[in-house]
C-alpha positions in Angstrom: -5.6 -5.3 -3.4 -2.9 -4.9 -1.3 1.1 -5.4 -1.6 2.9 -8.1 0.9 6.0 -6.7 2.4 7.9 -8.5 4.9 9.6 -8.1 7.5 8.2 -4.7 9.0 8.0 -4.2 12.7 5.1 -2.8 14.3 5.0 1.4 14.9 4.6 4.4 13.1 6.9 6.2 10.9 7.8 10.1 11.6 8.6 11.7 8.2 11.7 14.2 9.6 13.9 16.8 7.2 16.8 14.8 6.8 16.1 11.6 8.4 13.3 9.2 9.0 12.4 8.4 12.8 10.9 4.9 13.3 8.9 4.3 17.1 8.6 0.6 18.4 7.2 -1.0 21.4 9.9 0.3 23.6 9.6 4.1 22.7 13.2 3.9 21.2 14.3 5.8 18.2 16.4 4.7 15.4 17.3 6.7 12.4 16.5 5.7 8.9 18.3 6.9 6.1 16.0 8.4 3.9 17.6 7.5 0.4 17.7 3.5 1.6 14.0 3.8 3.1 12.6 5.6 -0.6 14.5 2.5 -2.5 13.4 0.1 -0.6 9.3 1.4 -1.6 10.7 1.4 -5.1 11.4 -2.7 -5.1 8.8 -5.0 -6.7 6.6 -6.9 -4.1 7.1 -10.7 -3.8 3.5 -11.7 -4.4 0.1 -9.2 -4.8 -2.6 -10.2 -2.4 -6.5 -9.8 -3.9 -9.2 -9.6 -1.3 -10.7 -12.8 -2.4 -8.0 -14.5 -1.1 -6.0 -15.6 -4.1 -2.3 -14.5 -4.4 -0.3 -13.9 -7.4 3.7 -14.5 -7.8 5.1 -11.6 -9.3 8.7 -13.2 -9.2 9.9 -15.5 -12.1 11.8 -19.2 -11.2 15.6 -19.1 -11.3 15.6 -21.4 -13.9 13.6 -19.0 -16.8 15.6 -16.1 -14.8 18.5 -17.7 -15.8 17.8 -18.9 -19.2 16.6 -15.4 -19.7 20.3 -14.0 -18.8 21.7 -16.5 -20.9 20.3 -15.3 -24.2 21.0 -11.9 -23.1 25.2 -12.8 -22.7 25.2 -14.4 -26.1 23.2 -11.5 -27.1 25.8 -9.0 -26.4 28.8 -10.8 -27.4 27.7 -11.7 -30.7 27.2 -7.7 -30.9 30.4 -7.1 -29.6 32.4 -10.2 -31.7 30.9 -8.6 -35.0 32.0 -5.0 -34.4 35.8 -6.3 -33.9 35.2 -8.0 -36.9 34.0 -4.7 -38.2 37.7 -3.5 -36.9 40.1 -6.1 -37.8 39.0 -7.7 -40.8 42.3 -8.1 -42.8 43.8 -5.2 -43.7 40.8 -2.4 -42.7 41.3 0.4 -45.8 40.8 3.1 -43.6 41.4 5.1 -47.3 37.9 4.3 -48.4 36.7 6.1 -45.7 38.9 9.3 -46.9 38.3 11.6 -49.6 39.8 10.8 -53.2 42.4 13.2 -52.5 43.5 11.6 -48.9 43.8 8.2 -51.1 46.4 10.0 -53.7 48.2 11.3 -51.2 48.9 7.8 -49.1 49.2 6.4 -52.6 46.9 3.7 -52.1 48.4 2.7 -48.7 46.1 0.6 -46.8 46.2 0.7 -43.0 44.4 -0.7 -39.6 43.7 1.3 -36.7 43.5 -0.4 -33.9 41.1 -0.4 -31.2 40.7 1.0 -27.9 42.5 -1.6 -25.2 44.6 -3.0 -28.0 48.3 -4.1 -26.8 50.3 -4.6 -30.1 52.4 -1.3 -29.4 52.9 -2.5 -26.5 54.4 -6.1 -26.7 56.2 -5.2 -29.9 58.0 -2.1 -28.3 59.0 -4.2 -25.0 60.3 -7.6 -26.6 62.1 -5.1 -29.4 64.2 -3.3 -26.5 65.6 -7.0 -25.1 68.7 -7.7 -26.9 68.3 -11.6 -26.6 65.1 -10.7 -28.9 66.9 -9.1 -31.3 69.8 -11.7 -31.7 67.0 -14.5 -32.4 64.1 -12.0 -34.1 66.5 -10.4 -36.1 64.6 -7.8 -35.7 65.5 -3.8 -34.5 62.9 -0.5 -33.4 63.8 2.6 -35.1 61.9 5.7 -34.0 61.2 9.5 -35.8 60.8 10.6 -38.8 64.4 11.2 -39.4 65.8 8.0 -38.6 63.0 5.4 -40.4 63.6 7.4 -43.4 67.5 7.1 -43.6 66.9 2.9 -42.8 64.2 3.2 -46.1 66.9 5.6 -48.3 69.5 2.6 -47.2 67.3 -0.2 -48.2 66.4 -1.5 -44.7 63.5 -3.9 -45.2 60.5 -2.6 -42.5 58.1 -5.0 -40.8 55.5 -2.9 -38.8 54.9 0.7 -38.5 53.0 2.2 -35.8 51.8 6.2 -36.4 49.3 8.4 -34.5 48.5 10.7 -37.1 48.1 10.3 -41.2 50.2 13.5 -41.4 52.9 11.7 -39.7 52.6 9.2 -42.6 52.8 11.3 -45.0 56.7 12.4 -44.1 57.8 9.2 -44.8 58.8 7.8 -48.7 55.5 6.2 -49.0 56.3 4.4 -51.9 58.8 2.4 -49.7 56.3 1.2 -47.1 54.3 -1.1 -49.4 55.1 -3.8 -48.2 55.0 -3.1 -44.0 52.3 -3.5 -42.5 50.2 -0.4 -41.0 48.8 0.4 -38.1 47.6 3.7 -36.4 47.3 3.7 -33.0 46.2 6.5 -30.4 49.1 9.1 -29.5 48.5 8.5 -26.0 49.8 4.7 -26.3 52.6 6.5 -28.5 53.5 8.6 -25.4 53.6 5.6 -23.2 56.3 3.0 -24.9 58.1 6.1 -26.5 61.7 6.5 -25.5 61.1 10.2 -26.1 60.1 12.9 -24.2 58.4 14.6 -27.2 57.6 11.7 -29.6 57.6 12.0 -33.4 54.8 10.0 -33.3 56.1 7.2 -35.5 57.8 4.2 -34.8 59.0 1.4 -37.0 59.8 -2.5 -36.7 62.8 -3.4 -38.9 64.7 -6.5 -40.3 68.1 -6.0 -38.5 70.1 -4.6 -41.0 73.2 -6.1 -43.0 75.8 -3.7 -43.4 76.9 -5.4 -46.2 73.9 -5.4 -48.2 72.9 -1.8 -47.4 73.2 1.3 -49.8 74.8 4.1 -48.5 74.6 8.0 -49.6 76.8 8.3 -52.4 77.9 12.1 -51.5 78.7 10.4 -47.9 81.0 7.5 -49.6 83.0 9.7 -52.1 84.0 12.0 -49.1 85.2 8.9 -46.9 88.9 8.3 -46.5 91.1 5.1 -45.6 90.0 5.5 -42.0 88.7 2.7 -39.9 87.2 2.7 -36.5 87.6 -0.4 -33.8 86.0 -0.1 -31.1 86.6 -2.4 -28.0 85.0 -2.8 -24.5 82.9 0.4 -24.6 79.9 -0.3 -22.7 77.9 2.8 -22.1 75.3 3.3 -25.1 75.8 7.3 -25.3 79.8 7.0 -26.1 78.6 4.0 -28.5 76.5 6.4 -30.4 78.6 9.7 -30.4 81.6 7.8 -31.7 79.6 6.1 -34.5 78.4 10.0 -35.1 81.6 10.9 -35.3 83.1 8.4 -37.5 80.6 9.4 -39.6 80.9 12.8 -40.0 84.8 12.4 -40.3 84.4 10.0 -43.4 85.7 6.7 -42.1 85.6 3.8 -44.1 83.9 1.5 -42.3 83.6 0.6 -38.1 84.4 -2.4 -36.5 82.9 -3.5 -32.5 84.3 -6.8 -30.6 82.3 -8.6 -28.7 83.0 -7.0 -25.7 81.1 -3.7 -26.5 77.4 -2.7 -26.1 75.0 -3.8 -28.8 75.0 -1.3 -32.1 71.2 -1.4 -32.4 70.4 -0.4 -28.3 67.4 2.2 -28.5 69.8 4.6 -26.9 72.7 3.7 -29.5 70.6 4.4 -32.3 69.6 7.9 -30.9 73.0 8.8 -29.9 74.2 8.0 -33.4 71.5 10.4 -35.2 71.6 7.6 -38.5 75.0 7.1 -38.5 74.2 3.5 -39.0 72.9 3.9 -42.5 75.6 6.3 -43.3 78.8 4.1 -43.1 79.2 0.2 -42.4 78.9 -0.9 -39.2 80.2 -4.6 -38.3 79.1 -5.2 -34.6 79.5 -8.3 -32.2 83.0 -9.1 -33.9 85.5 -11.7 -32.7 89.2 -10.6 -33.3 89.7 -13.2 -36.0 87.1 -11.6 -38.0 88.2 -8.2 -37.4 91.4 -9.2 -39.4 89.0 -9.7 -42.1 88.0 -6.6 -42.5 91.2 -4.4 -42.5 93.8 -4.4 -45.1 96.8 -6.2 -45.0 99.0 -2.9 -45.3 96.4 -1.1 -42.6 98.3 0.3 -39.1 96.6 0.2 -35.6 97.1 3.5 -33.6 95.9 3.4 -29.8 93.9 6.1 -29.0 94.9 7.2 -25.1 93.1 9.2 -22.3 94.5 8.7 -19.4 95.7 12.2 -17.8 98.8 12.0 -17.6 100.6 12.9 -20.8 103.8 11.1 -21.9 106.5 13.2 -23.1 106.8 13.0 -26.8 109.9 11.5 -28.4 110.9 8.9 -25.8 109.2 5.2 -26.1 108.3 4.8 -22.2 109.9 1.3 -20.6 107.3 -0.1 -18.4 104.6 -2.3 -18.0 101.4 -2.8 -19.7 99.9 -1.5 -16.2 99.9 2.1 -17.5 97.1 0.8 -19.6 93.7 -0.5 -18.7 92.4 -3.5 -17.5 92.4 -6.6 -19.8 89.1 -8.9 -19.9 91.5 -11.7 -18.5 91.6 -11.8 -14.8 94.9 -13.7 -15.2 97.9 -12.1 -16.1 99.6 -14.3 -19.0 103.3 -14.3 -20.0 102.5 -12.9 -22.9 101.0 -10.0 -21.6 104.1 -9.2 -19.7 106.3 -10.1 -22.7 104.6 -7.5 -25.0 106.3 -4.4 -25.5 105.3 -1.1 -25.1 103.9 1.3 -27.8 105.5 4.6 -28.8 103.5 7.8 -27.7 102.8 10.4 -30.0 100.9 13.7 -29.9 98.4 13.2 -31.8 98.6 16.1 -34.4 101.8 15.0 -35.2 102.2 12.9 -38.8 100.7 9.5 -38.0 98.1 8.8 -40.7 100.1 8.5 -44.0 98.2 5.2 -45.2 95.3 3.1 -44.4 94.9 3.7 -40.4 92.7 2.1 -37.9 92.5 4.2 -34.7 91.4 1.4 -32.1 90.2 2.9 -28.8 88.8 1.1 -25.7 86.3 1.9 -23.3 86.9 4.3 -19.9 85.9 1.1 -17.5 87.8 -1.8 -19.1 89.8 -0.2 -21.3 91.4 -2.4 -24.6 91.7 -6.8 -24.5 95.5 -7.9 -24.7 94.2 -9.0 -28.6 93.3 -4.9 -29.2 97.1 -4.1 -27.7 98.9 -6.9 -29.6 97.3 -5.7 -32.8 98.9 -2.3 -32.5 102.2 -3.5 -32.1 102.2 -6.3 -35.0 101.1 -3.4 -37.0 104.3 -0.5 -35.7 101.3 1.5 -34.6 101.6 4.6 -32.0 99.8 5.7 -28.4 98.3 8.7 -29.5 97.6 11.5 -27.0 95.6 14.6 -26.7 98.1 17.0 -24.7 95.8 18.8 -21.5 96.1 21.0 -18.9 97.3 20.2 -15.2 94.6 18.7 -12.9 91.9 18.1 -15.9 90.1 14.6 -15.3 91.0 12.2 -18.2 89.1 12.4 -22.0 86.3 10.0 -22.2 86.7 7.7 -25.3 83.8 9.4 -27.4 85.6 12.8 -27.0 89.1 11.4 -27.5 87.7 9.3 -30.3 86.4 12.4 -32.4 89.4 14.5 -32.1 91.5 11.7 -33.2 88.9 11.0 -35.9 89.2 14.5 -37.4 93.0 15.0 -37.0 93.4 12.0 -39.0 91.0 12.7 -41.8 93.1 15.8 -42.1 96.3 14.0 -42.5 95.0 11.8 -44.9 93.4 14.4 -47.0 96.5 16.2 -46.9 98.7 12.8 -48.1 95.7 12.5 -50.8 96.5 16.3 -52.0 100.0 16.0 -52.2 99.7 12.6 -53.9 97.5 14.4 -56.7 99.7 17.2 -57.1 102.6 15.0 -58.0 100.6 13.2 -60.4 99.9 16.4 -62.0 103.2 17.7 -61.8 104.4 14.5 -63.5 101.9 14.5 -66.4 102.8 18.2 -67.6 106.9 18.0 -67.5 
């Protein structure tokens, strides 16, 4: 029996160290590689001859090769179609797999962990970022521990919530998570669509939030005064969320944004802001009939003013409305020119005796003619923060929080006196 290999010239193989030598007809030597030459003996034979003369095919037809490869493919993905079933069949408990004491502690909590090459993360955390998607979706990212849990205390209504380790469920108010759904995911992934350079390893998918039907801390509301907050044209996201901080912390009532300023619920916003959101109201994308809405009728408009060079106090300034910044309008309208100036005012002088608004624009655009022509219906003031020679203008989230807390302490002052009289009056 013999094996029939074709294709093999005529000569002698010399077996070397590293290389094989093969010898033709014409004495001339050419190198073999070794590893090709031993895997090439290692390859079935195309047919076995037999000394009688009768040859076997070893070699089946393409057809049954083929046939034989199909059952194989359907083979393997009904294997691998039933263990993502296995995966993602409805809401997976993964608590059944847990001890009795991991199920008490997630309180029954059902969740799905998704599998390896799984993009949800992913899409969610990229569409979620794109304001156009959160106009239509009505829907807003909130990540960390910290911040998901002030959206739950406030009522926010969750969607989705993406975690890399039970542990990291277990911070949150579980009892306000029944009705979200799930899902734990490798941190890795976390790591990747994180805005964080040390995620929390939780993120959540909200209902965008309605200011109106949110509950707020009730220590933070009985320490609020008749503050308000407008905000107008500010466009950078890190001023947006200091000043909400600030407004905030300094116990405003409530804080209005026009149109013209960046959107409340930006990623970068929300971090800024460190929950401020679920702390006061916040009324964003606002036009400026709808911001007379929101004020009282008796309410006056301070303007809040950083440009560097101070007015002097006492004497209403006689020019024209260049000394502020730009308007939104291109076009300079008679109005505009016909609308007097506001009175300047150091700002720790006696300015907040009633409900105040302190409306402040943003360092590139500044306020819209409707912000300035508010101020003046209202006898409201140009407030200033006196500085030193040569020092580069306030920016409007540091301006905005020293006006903030100067005027919380006026009004708590007006709120003292006003108590003391009462007092006085009831005893004589």
């Amino acid at each position: 029996m013999a094996a029939l290999v074709y294709n093999v010239p005529r000569g002698f193989v010399i077996f070397g160290a590293r290389n094989l030598l093969l010898r033709g007809h014409n004495n001339q030597r050419v190198s073999v590689n070794p590893r090709r030459y031993v895997r090439a003996l290692r390859r079935r034979p195309v047919a076995v001859l037999y000394p009688d003369g009768e040859r076997e095919r070893l070699i089946k037809s393409n057809e049954a090769t083929q046939k034989q490869f199909t059952q194989k493919d359907k083979h393997r993905e009904k294997v691998s179609e039933r263990a993502c079933r296995q995966q993602w069949s409805g809401h997976v408990s993964e608590c059944a797999e847990e001890s009795p004491q991991m199920k008490d502690k997630l309180s029954g909590l059902r969740f799905e962990k998704a599998p390896a090459g799984d993009n949800t993360l992913a899409k969610v955390a990229s569409v979620a970022r794109s304001r156009a998607f959160r106009d239509k979706e009505g829907k807003v990212l909130l990540e960390g521990r910290r911040l998901i849990c002030d959206a739950l205390s406030a009522g926010a209504a969750p969607q989705m919530l993406f975690f890399s380790a039970v542990e990291r469920l277990q911070e949150l108010p579980l009892d306000k998570l029944q009705q979200a759904k799930l899902i734990k995911v490798r941190y890795e992934d976390m790591k990747t669509w994180s805005d964080l350079v040390t995620p929390q390893g939780v993120i959540a998918i909200f209902s965008k939030p309605d200011a109106l039907r949110l509950v707020f801390p009730k220590d933070t509301r009985l320490q609020s005064v008749p503050l308000f907050l407008l905000c107008d044209n500010i466009h950078d996201a890190g001023n947006l969320g200091t000043i909400l901080r600030c407004a905030a912390a300094a116990g405003c009532e409530r804080v209005l944004l026009t149109k013209g300023c960046v959107d409340a619920w930006e990623p970068k916003v929300l971090r800024a802001a460190m929950g401020a959101h679920f702390r006061l109201p916040v009324f964003p994308n606002l036009d400026w009939d709808e911001i007379y809405k929101h004020l009282p009728k008796d309410v006056v408009v301070h303007v809040a003013d950083t440009s560097i060079k101070a007015p002097v106090p006492g004497r209403t300034e006689k020019g024209s409305l260049d000394d502020y910044s730009e308007s939104d309008s291109d076009e300079e309208s008679d109005d505009e020119l016909s609308l007097p100036c506001l009175k300047p005012q150091v700002y720790y002088e006696s300015w907040a005796q009633r409900s105040t608004a302190l409306l402040i624009g943003g360092e590139m655009h500044g306020l819209s003619l409707e912000g300035r022509r508010l101020a003046v219906e209202t006898e409201g003031k140009r407030l200033f923060v006196p500085m030193a020679p040569g020092v580069e203008s306030l920016n409007s989230a540091m301006a905005a929080s020293i006006l903030l807390f100067e005027g919380r302490r006026q009004l708590l002052q007006l709120l003292d006196k006003t108590r003391r009289r009462t007092r006085s009056k009831i005893i004589k």
